[in-house]
Structure formats: C-alpha cells, structure tokens
C-alpha distance (Angstrom), angle and dihedral (degrees) to the residues before:
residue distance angle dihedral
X1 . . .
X2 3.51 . .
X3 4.13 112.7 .
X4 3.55 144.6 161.8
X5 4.06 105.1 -19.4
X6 3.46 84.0 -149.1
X7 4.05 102.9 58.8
X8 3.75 83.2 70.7
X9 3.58 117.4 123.6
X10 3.58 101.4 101.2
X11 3.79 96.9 53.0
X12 3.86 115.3 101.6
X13 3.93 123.3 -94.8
X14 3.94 115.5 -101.9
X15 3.82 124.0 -136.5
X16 4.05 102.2 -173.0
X17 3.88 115.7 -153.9
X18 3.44 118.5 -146.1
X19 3.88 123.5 178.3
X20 4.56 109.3 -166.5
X21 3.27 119.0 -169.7
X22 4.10 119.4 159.0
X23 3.86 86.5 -16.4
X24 3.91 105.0 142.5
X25 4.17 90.8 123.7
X26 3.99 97.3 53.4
X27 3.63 109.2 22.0
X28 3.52 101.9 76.1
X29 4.12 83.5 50.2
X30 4.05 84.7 55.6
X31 3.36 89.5 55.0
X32 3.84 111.6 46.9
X33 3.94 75.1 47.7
X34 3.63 97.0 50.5
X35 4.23 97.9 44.9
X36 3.94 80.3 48.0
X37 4.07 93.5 72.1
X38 3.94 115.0 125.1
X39 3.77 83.1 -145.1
X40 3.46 119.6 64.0
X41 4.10 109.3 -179.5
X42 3.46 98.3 113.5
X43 3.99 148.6 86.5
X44 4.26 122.3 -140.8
X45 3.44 116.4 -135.4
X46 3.49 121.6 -151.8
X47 4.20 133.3 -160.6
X48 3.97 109.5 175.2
X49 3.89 97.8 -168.2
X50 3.79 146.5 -171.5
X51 4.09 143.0 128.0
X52 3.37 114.5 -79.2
X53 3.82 89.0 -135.5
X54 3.80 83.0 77.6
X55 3.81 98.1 79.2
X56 3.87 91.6 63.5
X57 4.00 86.3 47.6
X58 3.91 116.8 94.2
X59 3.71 90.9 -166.2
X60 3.82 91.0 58.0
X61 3.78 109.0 37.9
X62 3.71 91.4 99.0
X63 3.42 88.2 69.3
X64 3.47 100.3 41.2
X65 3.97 86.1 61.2
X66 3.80 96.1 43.5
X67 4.17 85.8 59.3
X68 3.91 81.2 45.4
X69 4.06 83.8 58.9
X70 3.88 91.0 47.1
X71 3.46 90.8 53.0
X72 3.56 102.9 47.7
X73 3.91 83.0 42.9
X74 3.81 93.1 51.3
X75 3.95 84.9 53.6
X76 3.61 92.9 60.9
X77 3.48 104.0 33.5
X78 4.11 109.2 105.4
X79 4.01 95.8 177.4
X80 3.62 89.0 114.1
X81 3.80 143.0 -4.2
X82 3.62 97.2 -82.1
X83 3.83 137.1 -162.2
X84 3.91 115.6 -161.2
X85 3.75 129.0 -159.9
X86 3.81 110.8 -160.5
X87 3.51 108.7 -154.4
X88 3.84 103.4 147.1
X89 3.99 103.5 52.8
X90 4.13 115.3 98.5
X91 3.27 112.1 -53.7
X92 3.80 98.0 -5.4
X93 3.90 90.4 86.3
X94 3.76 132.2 115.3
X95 4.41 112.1 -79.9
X96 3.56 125.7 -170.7
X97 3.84 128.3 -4.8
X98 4.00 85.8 -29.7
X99 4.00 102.1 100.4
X100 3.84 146.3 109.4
X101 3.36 144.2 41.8
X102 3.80 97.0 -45.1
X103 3.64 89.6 54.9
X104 4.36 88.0 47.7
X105 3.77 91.1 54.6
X106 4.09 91.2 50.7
X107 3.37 96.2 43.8
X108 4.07 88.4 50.0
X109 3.92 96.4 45.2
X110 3.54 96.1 41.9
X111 3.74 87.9 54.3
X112 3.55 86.0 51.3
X113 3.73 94.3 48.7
X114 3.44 93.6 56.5
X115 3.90 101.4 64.7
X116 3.78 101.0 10.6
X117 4.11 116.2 102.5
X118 3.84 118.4 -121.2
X119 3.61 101.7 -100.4
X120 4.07 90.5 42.0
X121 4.28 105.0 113.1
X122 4.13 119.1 -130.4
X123 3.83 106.5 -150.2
X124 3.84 114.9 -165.0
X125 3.82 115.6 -140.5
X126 3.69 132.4 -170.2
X127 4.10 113.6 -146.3
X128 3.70 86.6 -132.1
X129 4.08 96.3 63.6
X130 3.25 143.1 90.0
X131 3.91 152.5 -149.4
X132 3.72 162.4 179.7
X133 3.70 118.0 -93.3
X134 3.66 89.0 -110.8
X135 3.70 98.1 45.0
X136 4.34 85.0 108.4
X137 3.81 92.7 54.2
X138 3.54 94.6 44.7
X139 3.93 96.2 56.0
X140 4.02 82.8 42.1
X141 3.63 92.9 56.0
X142 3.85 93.1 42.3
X143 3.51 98.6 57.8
X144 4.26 88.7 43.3
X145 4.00 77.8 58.0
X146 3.30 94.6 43.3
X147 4.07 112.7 36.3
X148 3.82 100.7 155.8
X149 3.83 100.3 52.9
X150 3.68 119.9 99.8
X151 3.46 102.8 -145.9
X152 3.99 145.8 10.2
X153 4.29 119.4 -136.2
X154 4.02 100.1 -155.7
X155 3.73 112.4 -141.9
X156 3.96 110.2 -114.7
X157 3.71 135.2 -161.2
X158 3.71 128.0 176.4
X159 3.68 122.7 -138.3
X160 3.93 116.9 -142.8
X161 4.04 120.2 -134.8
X162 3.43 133.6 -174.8
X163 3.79 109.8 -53.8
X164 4.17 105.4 84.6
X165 4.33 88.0 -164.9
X166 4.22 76.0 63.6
X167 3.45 102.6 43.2
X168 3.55 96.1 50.2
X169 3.61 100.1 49.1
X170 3.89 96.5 47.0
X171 3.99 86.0 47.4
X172 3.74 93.9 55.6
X173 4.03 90.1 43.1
X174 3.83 88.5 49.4
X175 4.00 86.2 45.6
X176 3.79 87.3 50.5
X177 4.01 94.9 44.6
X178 3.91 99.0 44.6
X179 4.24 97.0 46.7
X180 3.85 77.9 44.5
X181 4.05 84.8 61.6
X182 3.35 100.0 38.4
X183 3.75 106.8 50.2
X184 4.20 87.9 51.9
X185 4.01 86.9 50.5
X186 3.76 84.7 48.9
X187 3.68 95.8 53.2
X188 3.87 93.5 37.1
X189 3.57 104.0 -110.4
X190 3.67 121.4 169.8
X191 3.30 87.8 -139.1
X192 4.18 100.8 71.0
X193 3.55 103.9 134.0
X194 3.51 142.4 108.0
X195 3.98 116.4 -132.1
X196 3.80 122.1 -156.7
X197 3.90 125.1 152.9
X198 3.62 91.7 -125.9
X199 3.90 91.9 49.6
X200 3.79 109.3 58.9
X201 3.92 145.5 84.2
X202 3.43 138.6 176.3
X203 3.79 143.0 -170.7
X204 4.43 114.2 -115.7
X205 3.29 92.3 -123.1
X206 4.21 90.4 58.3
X207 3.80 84.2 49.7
X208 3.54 99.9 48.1
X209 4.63 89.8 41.8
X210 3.77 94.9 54.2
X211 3.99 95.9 47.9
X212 4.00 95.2 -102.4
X213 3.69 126.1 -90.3
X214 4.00 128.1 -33.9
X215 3.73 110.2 -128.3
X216 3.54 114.1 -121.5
X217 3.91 138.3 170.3
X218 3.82 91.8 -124.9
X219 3.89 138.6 -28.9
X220 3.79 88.7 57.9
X221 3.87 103.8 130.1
X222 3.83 79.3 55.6
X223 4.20 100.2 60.6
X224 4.47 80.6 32.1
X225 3.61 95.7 65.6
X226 4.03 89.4 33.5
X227 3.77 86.5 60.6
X228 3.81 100.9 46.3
X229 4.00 93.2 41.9
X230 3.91 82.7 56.9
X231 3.79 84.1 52.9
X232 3.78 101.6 45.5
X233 4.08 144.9 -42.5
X234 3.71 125.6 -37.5
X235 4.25 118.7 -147.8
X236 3.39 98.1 -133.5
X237 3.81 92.7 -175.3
X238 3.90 128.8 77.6
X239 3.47 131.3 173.8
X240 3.32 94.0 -130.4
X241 3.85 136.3 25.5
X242 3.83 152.0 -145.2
X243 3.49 134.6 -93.9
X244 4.06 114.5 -143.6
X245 3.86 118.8 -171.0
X246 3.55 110.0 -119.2
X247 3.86 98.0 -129.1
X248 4.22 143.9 158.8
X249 4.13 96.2 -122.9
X250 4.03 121.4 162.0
X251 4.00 84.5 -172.0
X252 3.48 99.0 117.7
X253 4.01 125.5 18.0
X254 4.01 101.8 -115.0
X255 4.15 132.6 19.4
X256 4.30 132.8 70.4
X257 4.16 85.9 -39.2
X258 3.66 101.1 58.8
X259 3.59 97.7 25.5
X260 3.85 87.1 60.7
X261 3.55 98.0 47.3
X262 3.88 91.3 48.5
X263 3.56 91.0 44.0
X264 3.91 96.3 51.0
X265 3.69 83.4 58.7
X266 3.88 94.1 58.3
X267 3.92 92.3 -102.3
X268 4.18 115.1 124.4
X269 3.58 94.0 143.1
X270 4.11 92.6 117.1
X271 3.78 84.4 44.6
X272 3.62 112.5 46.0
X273 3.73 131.5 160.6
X274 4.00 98.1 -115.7
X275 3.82 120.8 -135.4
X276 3.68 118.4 -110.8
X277 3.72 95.2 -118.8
X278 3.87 85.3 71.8
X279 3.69 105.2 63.1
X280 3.85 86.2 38.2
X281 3.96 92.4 61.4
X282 3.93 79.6 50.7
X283 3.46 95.7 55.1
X284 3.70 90.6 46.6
X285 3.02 92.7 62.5
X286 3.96 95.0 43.6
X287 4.45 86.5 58.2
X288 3.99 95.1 45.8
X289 4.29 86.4 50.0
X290 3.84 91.4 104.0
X291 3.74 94.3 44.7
X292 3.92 83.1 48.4
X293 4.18 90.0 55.4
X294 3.97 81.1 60.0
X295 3.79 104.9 43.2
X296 3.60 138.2 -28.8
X297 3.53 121.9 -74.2
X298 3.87 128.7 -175.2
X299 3.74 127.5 -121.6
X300 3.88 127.3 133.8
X301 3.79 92.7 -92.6
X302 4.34 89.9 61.8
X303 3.96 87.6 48.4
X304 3.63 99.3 46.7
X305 4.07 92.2 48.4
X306 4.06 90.2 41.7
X307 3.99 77.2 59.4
X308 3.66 101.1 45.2
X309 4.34 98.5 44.7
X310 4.12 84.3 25.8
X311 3.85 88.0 -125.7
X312 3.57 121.8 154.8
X313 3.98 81.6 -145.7
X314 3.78 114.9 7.0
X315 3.64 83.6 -179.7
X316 4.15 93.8 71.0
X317 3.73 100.4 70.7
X318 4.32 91.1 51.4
X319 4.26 80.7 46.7
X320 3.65 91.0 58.6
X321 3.97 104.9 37.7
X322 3.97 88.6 37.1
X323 4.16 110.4 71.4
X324 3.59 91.1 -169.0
X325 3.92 157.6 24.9
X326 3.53 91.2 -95.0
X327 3.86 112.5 44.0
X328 4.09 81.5 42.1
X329 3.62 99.3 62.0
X330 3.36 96.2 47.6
X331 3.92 89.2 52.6
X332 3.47 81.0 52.4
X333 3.64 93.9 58.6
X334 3.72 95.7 43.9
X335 3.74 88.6 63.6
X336 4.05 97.5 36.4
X337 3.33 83.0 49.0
X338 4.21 122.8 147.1
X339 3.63 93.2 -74.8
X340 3.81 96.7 54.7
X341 3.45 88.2 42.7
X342 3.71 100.3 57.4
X343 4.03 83.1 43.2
X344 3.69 88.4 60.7
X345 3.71 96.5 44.5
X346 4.03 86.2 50.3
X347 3.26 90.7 50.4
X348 4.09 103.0 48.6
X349 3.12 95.7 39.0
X350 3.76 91.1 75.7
X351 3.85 89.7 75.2
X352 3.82 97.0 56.8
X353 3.95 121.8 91.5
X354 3.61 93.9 -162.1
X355 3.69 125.4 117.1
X356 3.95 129.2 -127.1
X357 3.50 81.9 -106.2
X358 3.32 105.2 48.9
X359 3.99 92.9 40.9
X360 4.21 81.1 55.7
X361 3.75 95.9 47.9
X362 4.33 88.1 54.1
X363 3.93 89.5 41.3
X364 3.83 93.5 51.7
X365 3.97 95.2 33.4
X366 4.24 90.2 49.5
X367 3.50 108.1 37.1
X368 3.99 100.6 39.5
X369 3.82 102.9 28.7
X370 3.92 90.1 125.2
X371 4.45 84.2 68.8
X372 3.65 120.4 59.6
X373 3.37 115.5 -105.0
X374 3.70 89.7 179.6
X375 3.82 89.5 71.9
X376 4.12 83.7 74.3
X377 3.80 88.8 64.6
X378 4.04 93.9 -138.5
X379 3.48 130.5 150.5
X380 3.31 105.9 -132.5
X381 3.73 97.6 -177.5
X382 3.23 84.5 65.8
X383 3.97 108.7 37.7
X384 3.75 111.6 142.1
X385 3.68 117.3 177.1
X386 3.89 89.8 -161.1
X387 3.92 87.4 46.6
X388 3.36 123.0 14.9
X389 3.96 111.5 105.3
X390 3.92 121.8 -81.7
X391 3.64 88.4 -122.2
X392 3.85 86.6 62.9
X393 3.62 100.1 54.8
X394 3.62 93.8 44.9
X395 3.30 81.1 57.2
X396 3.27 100.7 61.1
X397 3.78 98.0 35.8
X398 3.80 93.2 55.6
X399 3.86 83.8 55.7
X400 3.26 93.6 50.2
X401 3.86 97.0 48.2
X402 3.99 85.3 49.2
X403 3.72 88.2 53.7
X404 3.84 90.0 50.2
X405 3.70 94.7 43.9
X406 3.70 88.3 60.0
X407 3.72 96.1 49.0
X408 3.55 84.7 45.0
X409 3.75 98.4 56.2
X410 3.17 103.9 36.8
X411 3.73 87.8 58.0
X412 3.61 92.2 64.4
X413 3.99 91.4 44.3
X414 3.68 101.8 42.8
C-alpha cells in the first residue's frame, strides 16, 4: 500500500499518543524512530506519568528522576511539533486511585479529542516500540482505505536479544497470545483481535461515538478495543507493523511485562494455552444462536451465562428487545463479548488435565493438518515450554505469526 510519501495530502492527520513513565533506555530509540517518518502530517503527544506519593518514596526516586530526564529531553527534542503533559514533576503527579497507564492514555486522547477534527487518527505508542520509517503513512493510508472502521489492531512481533531467560518467556507469551487469536478467528468470534497499547489506532470521531476511553490501572487497550469493536469494524491488517521490546516490567498488573516475569518463574497459570474443546463449545453455541432467538436450547455457553447474570434464561430479555435473527445475535455478542469469553475459558479450563503443551500439540495437529508440521523438525512428544530449545519455540511462534498474518490479510482483502 505504501506509495509516494509525497502524494500525501489527502491522507488523514496523525495525533500519536505516547504515555513515559521510567523510560530513559527506549525513549530516545522512539524518537530517532519517530523524527525518521517519510510522512510528516502529524503532532506527538506526550504524558510522562507517575503518583505523586513517589517523591517521598526512597524505593522510587530513581524513577522519579528518569521522568525528570524525559522531560527535560522532551523539551529539547525538535523531531516533531510536540505537545507534553507533565504529570510526574512535584506536585503534578498522579493522587489517589487515579494512576497508571490507563489513566496516561486518557489523559493523552482526550487531549487529542479536544482540538483534533473528526476524521484526524490517534495512534497509541508505547516508549518501548519500534518501527519502519513508513509505519505513519501506512496507518494514514489504511484508514483513507478504510474510512468507516472504528479502529485499526497493528500486527506485532517481538524480536529476541541476548538474554535466553527473556527470550523464552516472551516466546511462550507470544505462543499463548497468537493460538489465543487464532482459535476465536477459527470459530468466528467478533472478538479476533489482539490488543496491545503499542498496537492500536483509531479515528476521533470513534473516540468521541463510544464515550472515550475508561481509565484503568492496566489491561486498558484490552476493554478500549472491546468497546470500539462493539461500536464498529476493526482493520486488522497493516502494511507494516510494530516492534515491542521483549522485557521483565511489574509496571502494570497484567500484559507481556507481568506475564514474563511470572512466567520466568515457572508460573503460566493466568496465561494458559486453552484446549480446543473450549472455543468449540463457544462456537456451538455461536451455530445454535438462531435456534436460540426461537426457544432455549442448552449447551455449556447458556449454563455458564444463566450462572454469571443468575437467569434462568439470559437469553429472554435479548428475545424480547431484539425483533429478529439479526439484531439478536449481535445483542448476543455484545454481552458474550471478549471479556465473558475469556471468563468462560478461565473457568472450564479447570476441568481439563491437559498440559499447555499438550493442548498446543492437538491445536496445531487439528486445525493445520493439511501443512507439514514435520518440516519444523520438533519433537512434539517431547515439547517442553520450560525446556525445549529456543530454536524450537521460535519455531513455532514464527508459524504461528505466519498463520495470523494470513488471517490477518486476508481479512482486509476479502
């Protein structure tokens, strides 16, 4: 997609959101990478955050000076016309429950919002990422292609480096994250995307239909790109893609960070590679939808809800607000949405005895049978995320990522 940089005058404006907090390692990269762009319509926003309560703690106040260094980088930065939101200097910092990265992002799109014109694009950046020099123009161009969706999921890919404890905890997550994707593609769920903070854009006038973004501490790109794909249709393809930095963080409570750390200490159990049963009781449930808008029918999907609302039928109240098929499986969605659905996964997967493993072997073995998998020269008997080689779960993860990258573009090509 990507053309002449200079044929560029009817592509949207970019407003680029960056959150910083304890970032003097990868902003400077950001940077060079972001005054680099071939296509230069667009303005950086900055938000260097942290609780105030910080500057009275000894165990923080080497972080409180590294956003000191942002700052006073920020100020003489001139890679861009730049706007920067100083939430970390004495007595500018976060107080009370009002903190973290969920509260960055709002504070950065709202500032946005309130100058930006409708069809201008907010694209949320992480310090710690990555790009082409034509990563800008291709998100311009996509949403010129693409005026009526609401929202654009970036394909990622993290690079390894040089520590193997790293590589082999961000390969598992990735593992985790990308048979997470393709198993709800493969049942048809609305909800196929992949949501990271560094990953995501958005037109103004998405932000300003769906009510802006709900603060939270972390997992907030998550319940963002819930909201607007409730709203409308995400691109799920880009020409180009992000970079992430593959990096032990306890920043936020949930996401690549914490699931490394936890990982690297033998615990997966938040991020477990689900069994295939699951998502086919899911998609059960998605085929017998038009026989539920006529009666109710029973599948594991209409018991676990009638638990969760406590609702002999939860079905009943979508019936009679819904006058047909159409409107009331899409209700249906809106409350099965991604949230409920990962609760139900949770949930079941309790029962199984299967390992992560195991669960990958019957995923990879079902789904793709037609390629061959024997052309990755794995043992699979043997597959141990905890000790199989590196060069074996890269393996695997790069097959995975080409499997995604398919579903991905053909998506946007269809």
């Amino acid at each position: 997609m990507n053309g002449n940089p200079e044929n560029t005058t009817n592509l949207p404006y970019l407003n680029l959101a960056l959150p910083v907090m304890d970032e003097p390692v990868f902003l400077p990269r950001l940077l060079d990478c972001i005054s680099a762009q071939s296509y230069r319509r667009f303005k950086l926003f900055v938000c260097v955050n942290q609780p105030e309560s910080w500057w009275n703690n000894p165990a923080k106040i080497s972080l409180c000076r590294h956003n000191a260094s942002s700052l006073a980088l920020l100020k003489e930065w001139k890679g861009c016309e730049t706007v920067v939101i100083d939430h970390s200097s004495q007595g500018q910092g976060w107080t009370g429950k009002q903190h973290g990265v969920g509260y960055a992002r709002k504070t950065l799109m709202d500032q946005i919002n309130s100058t930006a014109q409708p069809d201008e694009i907010i694209i949320s950046l992480d310090a710690d990422t990555v790009f082409s020099n034509d990563f800008l123009l291709s998100v311009a161009q996509n949403f010129h292609a693409h005026p009526d969706a609401v929202a654009l999921a970036v394909p990622y890919f993290h690079k390894l480096g040089g520590d193997e404890l790293a590589n082999r905890a961000i390969l598992r997550y990735e593992i985790y994250m990308r048979h997470y994707f393709l198993n709800l593609h493969r049942i048809v769920s609305p909800y196929a995307f992949t949501a990271l903070g560094s990953a995501m854009a958005l037109p103004v006038w998405a932000y300003r239909a769906i009510g802006g973004m709900t603060p939270k501490l972390s997992g907030e790109d998550f319940y963002f790109l819930q909201k607007l794909r409730k709203y409308g249709k995400l691109i799920l393809w880009n020409d180009d893609m992000v970079y992430p930095e593959a990096r032990f963080s306890d920043r936020v409570f949930f996401g690549t960070g914490p699931a490394m750390i936890k990982g690297a200490a033998g615990d997966w159990t938040s991020y477990p590679v689900y069994p295939v049963d699951l998502f086919d009781e899911i998609r059960e449930t998605y085929l017998l939808l038009p026989k539920f808008y006529a009666e109710p029918q029973d599948t594991k999907i209409a018991r676990f809800l009638k638990l969760i609302f406590n609702d002999t039928d939860p079905f009943q109240p979508l019936r009679s607000n819904h006058k047909d098929v159409e409107h009331f499986i899409r209700a249906f969605h809106e409350k099965f949405d991604g949230l409920r659905i990962l609760q139900y996964l949770k949930a079941s997967n309790e029962k199984f005895r299967t390992t992560d493993e195991e669960n990958l072997r019957e995923f990879l073995h079902a789904v793709y049978q037609g390629d061959d998998l024997s052309k990755l020269k794995i043992n699979w008997e043997k597959l141990s995320f905890a000790d199989s080689p590196i060069d074996d779960l890269a393996k695997i993860r790069e097959f995975l990522f080409q499997k995604e990258m398919e579903v991905r573009f053909t998506s946007a090509h269809a």
